[in-house]
C-alpha positions in Angstrom: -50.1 -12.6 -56.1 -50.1 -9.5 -54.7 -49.8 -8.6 -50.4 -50.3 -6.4 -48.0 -48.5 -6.6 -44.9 -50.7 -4.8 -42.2 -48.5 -5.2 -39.3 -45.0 -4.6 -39.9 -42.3 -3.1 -38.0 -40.0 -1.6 -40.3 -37.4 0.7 -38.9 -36.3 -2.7 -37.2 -35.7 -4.2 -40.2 -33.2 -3.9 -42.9 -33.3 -2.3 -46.2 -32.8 -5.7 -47.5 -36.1 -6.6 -46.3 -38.2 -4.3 -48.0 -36.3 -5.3 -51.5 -37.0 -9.3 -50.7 -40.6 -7.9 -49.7 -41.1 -6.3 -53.0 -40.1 -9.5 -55.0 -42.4 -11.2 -53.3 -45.2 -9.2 -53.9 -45.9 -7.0 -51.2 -47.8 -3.5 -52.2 -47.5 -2.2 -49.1 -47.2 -2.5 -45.1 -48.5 -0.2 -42.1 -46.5 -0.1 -39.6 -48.0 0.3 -35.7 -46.1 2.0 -32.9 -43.8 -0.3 -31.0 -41.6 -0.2 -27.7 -38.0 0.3 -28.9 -36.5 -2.7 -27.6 -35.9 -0.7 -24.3 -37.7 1.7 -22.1 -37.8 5.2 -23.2 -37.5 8.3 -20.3 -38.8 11.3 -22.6 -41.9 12.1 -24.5 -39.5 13.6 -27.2 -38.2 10.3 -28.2 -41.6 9.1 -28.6 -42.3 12.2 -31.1 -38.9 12.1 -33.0 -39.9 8.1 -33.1 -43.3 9.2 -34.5 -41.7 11.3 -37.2 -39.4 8.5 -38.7 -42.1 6.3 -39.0 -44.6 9.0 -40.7 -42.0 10.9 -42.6 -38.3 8.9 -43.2 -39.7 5.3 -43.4 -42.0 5.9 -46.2 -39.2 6.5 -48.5 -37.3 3.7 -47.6 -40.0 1.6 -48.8 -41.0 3.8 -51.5 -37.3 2.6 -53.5 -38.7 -0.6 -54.1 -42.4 0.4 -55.2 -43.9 -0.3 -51.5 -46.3 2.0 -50.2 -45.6 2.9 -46.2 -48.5 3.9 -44.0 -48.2 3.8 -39.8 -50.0 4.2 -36.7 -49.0 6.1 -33.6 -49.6 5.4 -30.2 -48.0 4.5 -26.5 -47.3 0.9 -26.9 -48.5 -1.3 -23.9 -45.3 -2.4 -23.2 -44.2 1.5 -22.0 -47.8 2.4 -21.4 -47.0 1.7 -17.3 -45.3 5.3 -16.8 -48.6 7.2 -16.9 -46.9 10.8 -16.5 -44.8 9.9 -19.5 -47.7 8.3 -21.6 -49.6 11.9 -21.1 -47.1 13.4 -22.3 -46.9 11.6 -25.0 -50.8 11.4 -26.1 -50.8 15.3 -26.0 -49.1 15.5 -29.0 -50.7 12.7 -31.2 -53.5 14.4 -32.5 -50.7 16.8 -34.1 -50.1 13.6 -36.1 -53.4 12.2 -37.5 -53.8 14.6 -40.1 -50.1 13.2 -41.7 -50.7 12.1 -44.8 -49.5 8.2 -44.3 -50.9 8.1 -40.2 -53.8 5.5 -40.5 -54.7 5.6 -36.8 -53.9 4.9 -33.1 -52.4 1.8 -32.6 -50.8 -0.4 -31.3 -52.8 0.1 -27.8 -53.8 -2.4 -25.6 -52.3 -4.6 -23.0 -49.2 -6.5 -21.8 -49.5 -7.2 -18.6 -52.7 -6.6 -17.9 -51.8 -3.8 -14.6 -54.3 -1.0 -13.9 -52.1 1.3 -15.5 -51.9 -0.5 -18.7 -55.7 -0.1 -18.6 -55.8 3.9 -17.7 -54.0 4.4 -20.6 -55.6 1.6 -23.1 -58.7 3.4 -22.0 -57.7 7.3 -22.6 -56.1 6.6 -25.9 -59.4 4.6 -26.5 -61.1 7.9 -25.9 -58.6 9.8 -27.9 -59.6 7.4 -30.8 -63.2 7.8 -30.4 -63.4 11.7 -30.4 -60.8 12.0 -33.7 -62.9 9.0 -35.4 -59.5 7.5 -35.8 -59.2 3.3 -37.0 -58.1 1.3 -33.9 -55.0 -1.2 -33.4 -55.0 -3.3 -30.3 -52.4 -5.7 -28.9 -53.6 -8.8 -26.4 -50.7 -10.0 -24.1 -48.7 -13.1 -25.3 -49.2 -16.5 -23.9 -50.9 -17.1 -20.4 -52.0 -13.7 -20.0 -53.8 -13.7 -23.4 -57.4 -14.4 -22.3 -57.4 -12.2 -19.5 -56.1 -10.0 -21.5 -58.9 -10.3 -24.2 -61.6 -10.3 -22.2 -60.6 -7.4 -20.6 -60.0 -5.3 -23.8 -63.8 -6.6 -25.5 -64.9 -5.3 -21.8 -63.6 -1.6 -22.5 -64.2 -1.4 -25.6 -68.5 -2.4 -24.7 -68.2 -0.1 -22.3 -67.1 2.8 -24.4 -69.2 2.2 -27.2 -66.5 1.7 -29.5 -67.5 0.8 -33.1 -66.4 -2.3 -34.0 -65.7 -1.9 -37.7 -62.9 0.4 -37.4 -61.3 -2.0 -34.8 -58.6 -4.5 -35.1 -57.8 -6.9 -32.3 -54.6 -8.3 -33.2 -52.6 -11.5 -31.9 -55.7 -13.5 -30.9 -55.1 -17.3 -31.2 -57.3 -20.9 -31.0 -58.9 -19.8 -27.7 -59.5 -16.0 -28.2 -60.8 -15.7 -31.6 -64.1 -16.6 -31.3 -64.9 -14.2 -28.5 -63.4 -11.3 -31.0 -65.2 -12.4 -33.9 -68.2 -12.8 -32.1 -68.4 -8.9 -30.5 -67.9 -8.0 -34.3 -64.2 -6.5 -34.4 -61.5 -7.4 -36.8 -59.2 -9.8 -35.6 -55.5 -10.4 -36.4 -53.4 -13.0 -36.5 -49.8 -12.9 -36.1 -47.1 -15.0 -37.8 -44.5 -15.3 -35.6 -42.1 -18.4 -34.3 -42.2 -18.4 -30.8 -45.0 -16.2 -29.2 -47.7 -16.2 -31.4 -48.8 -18.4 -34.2 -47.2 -20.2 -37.1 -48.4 -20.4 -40.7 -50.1 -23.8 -40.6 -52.1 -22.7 -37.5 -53.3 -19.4 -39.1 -54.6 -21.8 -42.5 -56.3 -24.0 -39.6 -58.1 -21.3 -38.1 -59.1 -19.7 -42.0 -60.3 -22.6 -42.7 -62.2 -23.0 -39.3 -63.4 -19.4 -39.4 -63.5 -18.3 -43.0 -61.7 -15.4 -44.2 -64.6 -12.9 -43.3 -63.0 -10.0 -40.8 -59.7 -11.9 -40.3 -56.4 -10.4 -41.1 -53.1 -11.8 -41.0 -49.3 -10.3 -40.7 -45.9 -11.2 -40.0 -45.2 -8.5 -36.8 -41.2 -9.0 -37.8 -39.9 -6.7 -35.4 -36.5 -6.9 -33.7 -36.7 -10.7 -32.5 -36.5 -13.9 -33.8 -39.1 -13.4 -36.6 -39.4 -12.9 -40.7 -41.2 -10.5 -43.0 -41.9 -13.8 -44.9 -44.1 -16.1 -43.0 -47.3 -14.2 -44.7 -45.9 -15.8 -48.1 -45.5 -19.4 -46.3 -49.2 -19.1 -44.2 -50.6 -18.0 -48.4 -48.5 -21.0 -49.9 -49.9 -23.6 -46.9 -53.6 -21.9 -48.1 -53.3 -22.6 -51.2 -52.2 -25.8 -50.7 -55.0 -27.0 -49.2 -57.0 -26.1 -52.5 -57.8 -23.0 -51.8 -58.2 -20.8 -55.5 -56.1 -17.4 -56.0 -59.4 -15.4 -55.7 -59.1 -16.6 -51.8 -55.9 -15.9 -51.1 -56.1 -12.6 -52.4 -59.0 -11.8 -50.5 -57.1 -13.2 -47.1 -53.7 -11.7 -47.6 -54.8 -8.4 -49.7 -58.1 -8.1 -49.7 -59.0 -7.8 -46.3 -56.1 -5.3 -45.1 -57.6 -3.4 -48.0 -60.8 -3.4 -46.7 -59.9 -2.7 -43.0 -56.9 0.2 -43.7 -59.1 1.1 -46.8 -61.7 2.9 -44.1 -59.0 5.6 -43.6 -59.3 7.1 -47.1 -55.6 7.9 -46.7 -55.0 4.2 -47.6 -56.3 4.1 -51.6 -55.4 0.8 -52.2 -58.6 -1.4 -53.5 -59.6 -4.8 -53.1 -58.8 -6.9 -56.5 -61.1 -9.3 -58.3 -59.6 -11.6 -60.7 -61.0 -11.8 -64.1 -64.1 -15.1 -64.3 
């Protein structure tokens, strides 16, 4: 069984991780732009952040065979200095044409506050005029389907197209919605604030696997690179065939990443 693990936050994980990862079949993992656990006060941070994540992560991977692609962005939870986040989009366009950058993500919002939305909205833009692929965080828990709705709203109004964007963190009462305006929608495996492997089988099995993608996040809380092996072993013990979960847990990232041409891994069909 082969993975891909489309939402991973490496450089806050160990080297151990991508070893354990490799054993377990993971092929490779794209890792989205993430607040660094506290608030950062200069753009240059951002961009020296942006460079170990393009250029020094990649080979850490790369020891254990796993291929390393990322995203850049202002993350919504430091999006609310706009000055700062200005600052900081200037220079991203420097970075698309690097040869593992997949897109702009993860944008979005947190909190839902107007400035979360000024900037959701101009790197929105950003993404539109570069044609780039599209990563969006929803806010956790009660704020989630404000949050949503607010973020399919936008992204009507500016035309976006919705087969280069990925909604990601939706749960039981915010998938439909996403599913239904056409976008790619993520779910993510994580113990406290998200979802957990038996509720992400639920909703495959609700929704089918069309247009749904699911990762593990694992970032610097309480959370595991491995719950994407646990949601594939909970699918297929429900019945469903290896032809499935490959299309779920491979395919589908494939697909989605695969629209960057930067990202050359294929889809795989077993042999009848």
């Amino acid at each position: 069984m082969y993975y891909i693990q489309p939402h991973y936050h490496g450089i806050s994980r160990t080297t151990d991780d991508y070893e354990r990862m490799a054993q377990a079949g993971v092929v490779a993992v794209a890792e989205p732009s993430f607040w660094a656990g506290f608030d950062r006060h200069h753009p240059e941070t951002f961009l020296d952040y942006f460079r170990q994540i393009s250029e020094f992560e990649p080979t850490r991977a790369a020891a254990y065979g796993i291929r390393h692609f990322c995203w850049v962005a202002v993350n919504p939870k430091e999006s609310e200095n706009v000055a700062l986040s200005r600052a900081v989009m200037a220079a991203l366009p420097g970075f698309f044409a690097k040869p593992t950058v997949l897109g702009i993500g993860e944008i979005g919002l947190n909190k839902n506050t107007p400035h979360e939305l000024t900037i959701f909205r101009e790197q929105m833009e950003m993404a539109i005029q570069h044609r780039q692929l599209v990563l969006i965080h929803t806010p956790h828990l009660g704020d989630k389907r404000k949050g949503t709705q607010l973020t399919l709203d936008l992204l009507r109004e500016l035309r976006a197209d919705p087969e280069r964007v990925w909604i990601d963190h939706v749960e039981e009462h915010t998938i439909q919605s996403v599913l239904d305006a056409g976008y790619w929608a993520g779910m993510t495996l994580y113990p406290q604030t998200k979802m957990s492997p038996c509720r992400a089988a639920d909703m495959l099995e609700l929704y089918g696997h069309r247009h749904l993608l699911v990762n593990s996040s694992a970032d610097w809380g309480a959370s595991s690179p491995f719950t994407l092996q646990q949601c594939a072993m909970e699918y297929q013990q429900r019945g469903h065939s290896q032809q499935e979960l490959l299309e779920v847990f491979h395919n589908n990232p494939a697909r989605f990443l695969g629209q960057n041409p930067k990202f050359d891994i294929r889809p795989i069909r077993l042999a009848s």
